[in-house]
N, C-alpha and C positions, 0 to 999 in steps of 0.2 A: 584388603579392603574390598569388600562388596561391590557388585556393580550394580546402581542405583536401578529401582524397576523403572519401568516407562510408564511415557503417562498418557490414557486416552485421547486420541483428537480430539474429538465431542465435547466429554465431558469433564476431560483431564483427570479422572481419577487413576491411582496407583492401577494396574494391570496384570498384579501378584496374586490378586483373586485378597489382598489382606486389609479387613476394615475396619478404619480406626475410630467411627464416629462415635463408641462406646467415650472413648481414650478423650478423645476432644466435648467431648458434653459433660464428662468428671470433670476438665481445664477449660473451661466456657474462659472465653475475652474478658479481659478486665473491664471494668463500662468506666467510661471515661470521667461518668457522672460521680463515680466514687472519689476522683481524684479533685475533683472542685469542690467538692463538699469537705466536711470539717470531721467527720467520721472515719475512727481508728478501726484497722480491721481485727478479726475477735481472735479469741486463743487461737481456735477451728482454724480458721484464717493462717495466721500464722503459722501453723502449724505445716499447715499443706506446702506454704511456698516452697523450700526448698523442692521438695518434686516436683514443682510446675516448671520451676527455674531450670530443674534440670534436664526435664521435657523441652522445654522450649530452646534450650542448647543443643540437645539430640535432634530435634526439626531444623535446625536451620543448619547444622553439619548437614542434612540429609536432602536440604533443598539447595542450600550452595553448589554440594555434589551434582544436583542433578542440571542446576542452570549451567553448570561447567561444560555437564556433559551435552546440553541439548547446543550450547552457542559452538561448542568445537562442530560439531553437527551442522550447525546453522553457514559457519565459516568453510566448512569441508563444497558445500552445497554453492556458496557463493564462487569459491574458488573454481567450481564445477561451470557454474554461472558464466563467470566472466572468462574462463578460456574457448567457450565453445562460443560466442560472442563474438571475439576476436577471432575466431579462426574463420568464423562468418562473416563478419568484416574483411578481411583478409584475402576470402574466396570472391565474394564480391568486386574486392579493390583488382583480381587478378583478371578480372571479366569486364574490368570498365574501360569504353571502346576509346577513350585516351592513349591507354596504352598499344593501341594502333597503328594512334601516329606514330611518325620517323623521328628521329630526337633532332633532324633538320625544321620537321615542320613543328615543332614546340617551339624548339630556338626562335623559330621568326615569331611566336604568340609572345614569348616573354620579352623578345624587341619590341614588340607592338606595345605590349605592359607597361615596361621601363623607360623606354627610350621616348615615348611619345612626349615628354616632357624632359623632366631629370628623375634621373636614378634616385639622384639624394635632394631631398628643398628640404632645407634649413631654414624659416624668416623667422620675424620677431613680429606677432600677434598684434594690431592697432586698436583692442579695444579691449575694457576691462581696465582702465586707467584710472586716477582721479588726483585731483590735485594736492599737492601736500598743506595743510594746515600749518604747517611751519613757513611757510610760504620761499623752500631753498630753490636753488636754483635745478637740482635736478629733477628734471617733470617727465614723465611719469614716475612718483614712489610710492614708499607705502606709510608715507608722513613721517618719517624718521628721518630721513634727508637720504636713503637708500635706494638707488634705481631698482628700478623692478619693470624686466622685460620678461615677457611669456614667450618662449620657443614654439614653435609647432615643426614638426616633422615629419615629411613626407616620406617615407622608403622604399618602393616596390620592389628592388631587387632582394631587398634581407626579409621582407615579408614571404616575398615567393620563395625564397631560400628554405624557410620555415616549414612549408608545406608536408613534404616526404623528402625519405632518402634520395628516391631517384632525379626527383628536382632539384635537388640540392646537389646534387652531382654534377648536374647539367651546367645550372646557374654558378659552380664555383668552378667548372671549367668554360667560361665564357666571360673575359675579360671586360668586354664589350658591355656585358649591362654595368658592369659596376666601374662605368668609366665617365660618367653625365653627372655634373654637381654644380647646383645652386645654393649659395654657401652668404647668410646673412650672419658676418661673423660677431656683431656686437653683442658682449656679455655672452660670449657662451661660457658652456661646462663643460666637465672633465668628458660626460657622457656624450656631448657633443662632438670632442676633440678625438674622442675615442671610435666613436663611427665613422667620423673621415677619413681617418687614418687603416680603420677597416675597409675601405673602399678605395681607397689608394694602394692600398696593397693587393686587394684583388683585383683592381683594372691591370694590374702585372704590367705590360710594355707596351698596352693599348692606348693611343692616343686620345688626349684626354677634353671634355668640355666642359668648360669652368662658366660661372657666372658669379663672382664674388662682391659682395656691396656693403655700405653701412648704410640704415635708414634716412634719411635726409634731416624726415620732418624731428628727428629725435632732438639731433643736436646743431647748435651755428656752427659757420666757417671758423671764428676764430677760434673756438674750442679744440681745433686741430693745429692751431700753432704752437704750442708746448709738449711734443714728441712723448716727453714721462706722461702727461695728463689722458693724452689718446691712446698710450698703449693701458692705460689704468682703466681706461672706458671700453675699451674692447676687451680687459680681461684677461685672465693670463691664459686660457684657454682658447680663447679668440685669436689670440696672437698668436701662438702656435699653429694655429690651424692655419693662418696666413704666412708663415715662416714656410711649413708643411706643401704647401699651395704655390708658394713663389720657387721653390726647392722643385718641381715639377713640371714649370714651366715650358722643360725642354722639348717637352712630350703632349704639349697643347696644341691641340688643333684650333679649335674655338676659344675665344677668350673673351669675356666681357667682363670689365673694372670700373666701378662706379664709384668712387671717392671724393671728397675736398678737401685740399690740395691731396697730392699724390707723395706727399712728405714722406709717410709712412713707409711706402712703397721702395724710397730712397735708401732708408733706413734699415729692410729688412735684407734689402739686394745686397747689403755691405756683405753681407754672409753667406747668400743662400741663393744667389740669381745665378741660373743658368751661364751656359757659355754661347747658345743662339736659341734661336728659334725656327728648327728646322723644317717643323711638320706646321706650324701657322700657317691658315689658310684663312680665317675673320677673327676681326679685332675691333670691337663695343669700348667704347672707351666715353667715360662723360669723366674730365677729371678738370677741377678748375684752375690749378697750376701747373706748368708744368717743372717739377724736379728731379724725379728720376731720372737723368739723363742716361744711364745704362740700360735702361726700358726701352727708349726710345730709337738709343744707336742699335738694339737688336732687332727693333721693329721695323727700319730703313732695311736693314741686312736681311729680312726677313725670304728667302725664295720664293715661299708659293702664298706667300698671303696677295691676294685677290679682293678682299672685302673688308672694306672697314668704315668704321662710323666713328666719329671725332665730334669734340664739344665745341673745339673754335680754330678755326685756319689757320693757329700761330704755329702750328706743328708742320707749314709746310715742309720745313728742310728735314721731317723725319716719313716724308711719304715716300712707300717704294713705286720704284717705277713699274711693277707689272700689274700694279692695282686696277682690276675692272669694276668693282662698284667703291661709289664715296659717296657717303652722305656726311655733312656738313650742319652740327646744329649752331642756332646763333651765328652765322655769318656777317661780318660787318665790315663794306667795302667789298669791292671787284678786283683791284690792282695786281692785290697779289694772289689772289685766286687765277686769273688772264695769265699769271706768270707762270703759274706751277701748270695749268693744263699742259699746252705742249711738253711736258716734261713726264707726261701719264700718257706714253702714245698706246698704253691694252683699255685704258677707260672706256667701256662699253656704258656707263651706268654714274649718273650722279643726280645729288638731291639735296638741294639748299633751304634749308627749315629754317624760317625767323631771319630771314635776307632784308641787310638795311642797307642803302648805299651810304657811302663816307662823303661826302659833298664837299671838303674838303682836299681830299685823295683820289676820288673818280676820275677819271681822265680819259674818252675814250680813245681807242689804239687809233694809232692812223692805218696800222694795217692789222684787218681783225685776226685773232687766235684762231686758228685752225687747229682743232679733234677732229682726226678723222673717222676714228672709230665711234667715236660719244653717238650712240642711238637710242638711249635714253634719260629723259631730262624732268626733272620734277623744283619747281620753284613752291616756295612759299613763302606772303611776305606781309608782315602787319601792314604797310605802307597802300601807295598806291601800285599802278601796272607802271606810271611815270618813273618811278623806282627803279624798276630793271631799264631805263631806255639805255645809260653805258653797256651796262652787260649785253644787251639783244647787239647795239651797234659795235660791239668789240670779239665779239663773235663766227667764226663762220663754222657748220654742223653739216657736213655733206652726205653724212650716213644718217640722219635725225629720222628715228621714226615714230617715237611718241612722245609727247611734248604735254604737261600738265601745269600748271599756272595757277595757283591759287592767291587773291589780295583779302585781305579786310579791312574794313574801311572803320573810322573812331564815328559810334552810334551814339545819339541821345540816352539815354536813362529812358526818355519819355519817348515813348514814336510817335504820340501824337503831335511831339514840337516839330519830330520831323514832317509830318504834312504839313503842319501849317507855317513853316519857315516859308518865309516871303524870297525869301537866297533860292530856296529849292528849284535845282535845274528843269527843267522842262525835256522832254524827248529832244524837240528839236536843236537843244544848243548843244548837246555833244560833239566835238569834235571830228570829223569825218576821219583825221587821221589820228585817232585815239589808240590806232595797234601798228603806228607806221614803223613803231621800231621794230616790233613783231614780225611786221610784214617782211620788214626790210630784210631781216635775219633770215626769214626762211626762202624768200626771192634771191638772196645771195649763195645761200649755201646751196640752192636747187636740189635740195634734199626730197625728199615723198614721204610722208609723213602718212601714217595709217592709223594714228592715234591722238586725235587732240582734245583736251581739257580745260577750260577757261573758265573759271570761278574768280570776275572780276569785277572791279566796279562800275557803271552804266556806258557801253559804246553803241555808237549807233548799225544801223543795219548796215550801210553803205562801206564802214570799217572791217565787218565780218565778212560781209561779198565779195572785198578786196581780198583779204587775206584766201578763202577759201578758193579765190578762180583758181589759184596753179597748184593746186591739193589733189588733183583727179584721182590718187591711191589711196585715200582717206578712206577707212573702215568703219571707223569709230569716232564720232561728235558727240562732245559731252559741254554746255553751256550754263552757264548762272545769268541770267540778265537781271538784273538790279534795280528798280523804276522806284525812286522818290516819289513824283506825282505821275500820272497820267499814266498809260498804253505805250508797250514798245511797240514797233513794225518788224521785229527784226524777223519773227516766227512766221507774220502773213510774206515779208520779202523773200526769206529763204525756202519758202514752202512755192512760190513764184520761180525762183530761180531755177528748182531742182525739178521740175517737171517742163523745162523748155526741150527743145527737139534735140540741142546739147545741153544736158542737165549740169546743173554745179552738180559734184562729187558725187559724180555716177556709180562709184564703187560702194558706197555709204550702205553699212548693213546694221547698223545701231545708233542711234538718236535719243539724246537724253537733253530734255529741256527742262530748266527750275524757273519759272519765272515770280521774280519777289516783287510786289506792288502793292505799298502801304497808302491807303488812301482810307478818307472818310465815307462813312457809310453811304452819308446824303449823296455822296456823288459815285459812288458803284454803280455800272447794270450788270446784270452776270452774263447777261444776253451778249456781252461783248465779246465776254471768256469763250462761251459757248460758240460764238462766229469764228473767232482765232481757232477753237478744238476742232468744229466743221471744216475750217478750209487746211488746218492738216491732215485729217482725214482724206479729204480728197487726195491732196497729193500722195498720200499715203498706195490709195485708189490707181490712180496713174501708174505711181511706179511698181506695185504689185500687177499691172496686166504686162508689164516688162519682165523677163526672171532675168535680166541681165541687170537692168537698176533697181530692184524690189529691196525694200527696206525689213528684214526681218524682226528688229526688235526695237519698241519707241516706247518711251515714257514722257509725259508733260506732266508737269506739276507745277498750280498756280498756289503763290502764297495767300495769309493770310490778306484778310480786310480787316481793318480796324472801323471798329462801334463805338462813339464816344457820344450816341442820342437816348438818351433815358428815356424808359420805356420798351424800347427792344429790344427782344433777347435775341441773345445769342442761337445763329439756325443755320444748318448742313445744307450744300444744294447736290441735287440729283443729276445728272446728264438728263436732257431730251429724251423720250424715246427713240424718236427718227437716229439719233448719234449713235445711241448704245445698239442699235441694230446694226447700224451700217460697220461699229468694231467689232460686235461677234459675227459677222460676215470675214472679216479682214483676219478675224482669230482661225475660221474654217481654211481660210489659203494658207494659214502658217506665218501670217504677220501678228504678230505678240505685243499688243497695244495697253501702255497702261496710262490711265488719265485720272489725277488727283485734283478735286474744287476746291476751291477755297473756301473755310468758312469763319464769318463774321463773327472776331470775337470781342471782348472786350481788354483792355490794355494786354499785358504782355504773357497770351495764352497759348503762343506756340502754334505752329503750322498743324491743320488738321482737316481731313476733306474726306471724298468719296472715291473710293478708287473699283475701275471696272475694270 
């Protein structure tokens, strides 16, 4: 066979020097026009076909050949193409100043990657729902009565793994990144089951952090009372991955379990729970039964767990004693909370979130519980500060040295009913000793305290100046004052107090005032605000020519006013000149002054002002 001539660049013709346009002007194109027409072609006609036919077989063996020949050409060239490409690539990759670093200092970028989080987040997406037209009981589906949850997945270590070989060497010799897993196991898949299990096996013998959950808002509590029903709602993928998961336990450092009830948990232990819990050090737990009792005796037995977080104080008998932080959600009652302290003599740390007392069961001790180590303390409590007065009085905290208080109090819908309530207390009827349980506690335990927080509801001045004379180590004061109607004194008293020749809390280097005062417009001046923000400045002034009493960092912020006079709109106010001079004076020495106005809005528009 011949080898096909070539064909010009330009103009593509043959390059053989041989020309056929004699050959193609005897075979001109059939015109198309003849083929739509109703005209038979003539003897002549006829005649010729056969050689045209067989021309036109001979051309396209002869251009088949040659497109064979030019695309092997074309393909020789790309091949050409793409290896000099890559080797360019390649030269390049050998020059990038990554490869500098020490494979220590990558290791700590891909801790930074991986670890800042979780290695693995597994949840179940919250939008992209809608209701079923069948109107069944499982919500979200997709109208057939079929749940339908959407996965998202987070992965950074198996993504970085992806990158190159040499990353992936690193990353699957370092256990450690693929040892952090947050795991929402409802309705998972096989692909799901199948990546955890990829990452439990590459965390190798690395101690592990777990956070495993079911969505709350998906399903109620009782849906978990029929064992078959809930492992049917998790899936048979889901469950394994919790089989998987409790089968690992041994090797948990971190553990957070978010369930209702903890039936499940019961259930899977029959087969797969550990023999302890050697390497626990914090344990997240919100579980609204408690069942698992093998959970729990390993959690008592626990050696180095230190940290944990509990949903309700019925678990006293499974707290270990070397535990240095607790926090406590839902707390209800002191009794047996008073019982168990002295029983945690490492508590450095606890935190009572949602603290009600039992008014029934309260009783205070005749001789208060002594923590000797407990140095820090954080309450919070729907109720009032009255609330804790057993706890303060059953109490004593020799080591206390930050103490944070949070109450909230049951609001109107409407705040304007709150001003105009004829009941509404007045500055003056607050009780003087409205913090005397308070008082009492910290006068007893003769603690120093260098951090205190009270976001409470309205006490008078005379109750804070008591509490604050025997605080001389106080760092940090951080207050809410509260005002139904009128002006507190507490800011012009303690701004009095702290600039005598013995100042109150002469150590005091941060000040954090909210002052919230709902009142009607007709009776606002702002002139008022602006004399209270003047006469803390000055004190401010005072103790900055001291550097032994100088206060370096304050904030004041006055709440809203309420507008209920048609016709006026709502309007921002400015600081004085004279004021805002004398803080960017006080900002030149290195006192850091922030002062938020209030401004007049109309019903419930949220705190918002001017801040210098």
């Amino acid at each position: 066979m011949t080898t096909p001539a070539p064909l010009c660049r330009n103009c593509r013709t043959l390059l053989d020097g041989h020309d056929d346009s004699a050959q193609q002007l005897s075979r001109p194109l059939l015109d198309i026009q003849v083929l739509r027409s109703n005209r038979l072609p003539s003897d002549i006609e006829v005649f010729q076909m056969p050689s045209f036919l067989e021309a036109n077989t001979a051309e396209l063996e002869r251009l088949e050949e040659e497109i064979r020949h030019v695309r092997g050409t074309l393909e020789e060239l790309q091949k050409r193409r793409d290896a000099i490409q890559r080797d360019t690539a390649q030269r390049r990759s050998w020059l990038a100043p990554i490869r500098k670093l020490p494979v220590e200092v990558l290791g700590e970028i891909f801790s930074y990657a991986c670890l800042r989080d979780f290695s693995l987040d597994i949840s179940s997406t919250r939008g992209g729902y809608k209701e079923c037209p069948l109107e069944c009981d499982n919500w979200p589906c997709d109208g057939s009565g079929e749940m339908i949850i959407l996965k998202s997945i987070i992965a950074p270590t198996c993504i970085l793994s992806h990158v190159c070989h040499y990353w992936r060497c690193i990353i699957n010799a370092s256990p450690q990144l693929w040892s952090s897993l947050r795991l929402d196991i409802i309705q998972m898949k096989e692909e799901h089951s199948d990546l955890v299990n990829l990452y439990l096996t590459r965390s190798a013998q690395h101690p592990l952090k777990i956070d495993i959950y079911d969505p709350p808002d998906f399903y109620e509590w009782a849906e978990y009372e029929d064992i078959d029903e809930t492992i049917n709602m998790f899936g048979e993928s889901g469950f394994e991955v919790l089989q998987a998961v409790v089968g690992e336990l041994g090797r948990c450092n971190k553990f957070s379990y978010r369930f209702y009830p903890d039936s499940l948990l019961e259930y899977v232990g029959e087969r797969y729970r550990p023999k302890a819990f050697p390497l626990l050090t914090s344990l997240h737990e919100k579980v609204g039964f408690m069942e698992a009792d093998w959970f729990w005796d390993l959690v008592k037995d626990s050696p180095n767990l230190n940290d944990m977080t509990t949903q309700y104080f019925i678990k006293l008998a499974y707290l270990p004693t070397n535990l240095q932080t607790l926090k406590v959600r839902m707390q209800r009652g002191c009794n047996n909370l008073l019982q168990s302290l002295p029983l945690l003599p490492n508590l450095k740390s606890l935190y009572l979130h949602d603290f009600l007392p039992h008014p029934d069961h309260d009783i205070p001790s005749a001789v208060p519980a002594q923590t000797v180590n407990l140095c820090d303390l954080t309450i919070t409590t729907a109720g009032q500060l009255a609330h804790l007065d057993v706890l303060h009085a059953s109490l004593t905290l020799p080591n206390l040295t930050s103490l944070r208080i949070y109450t909230s109090q049951q609001r109107s819908d409407n705040e304007e009913d709150r001003i105009t309530n004829e009941n509404a207390a007045s500055v003056n009827s607050y009780r003087v000793d409205q913090l005397a349980t308070l008082t009492g506690l910290l006068d007893r335990s003769a603690c120093f305290l260098r951090e205190l927080t009270l976001h409470v509801e309205p006490f008078s001045s005379a109750a804070i100046v008591s509490l604050l004379e025997h605080q001389s180590r106080l760092v940090g004061l951080e207050l809410e004052i509260r005002m139904p109607q009128g002006r507190s004194p507490i800011l012009q008293d303690l701004g009095a107090r702290m600039t005598l020749l013995e100042p109150l809390i002469p150590r005091l280097q941060r000040l954090v005032i909210h002052e919230h005062s709902y009142q009607d417009y007709r009776e606002y001046d702002i002139n008022d605000t602006f004399a209270e923000i003047a006469g803390a400045v000055s004190m401010l002034e005072k103790r900055a020519s001291s550097t032994e009493n100088s206060i370096t960092d304050v904030s004041l912020s006055f709440g809203r006013v309420l507008l209920n006079v048609r016709g006026v709109k709502s309007k921002k106010y400015a600081l004085p000149g004279e004021i805002e001079g004398r803080i960017q004076e006080l900002c030149a020495k290195g006192v850091k002054c922030q002062v938020t106005l209030p401004k007049i809005v109309k019903g419930d528009r949220g705190v918002a002002g001017t801040t210098c």
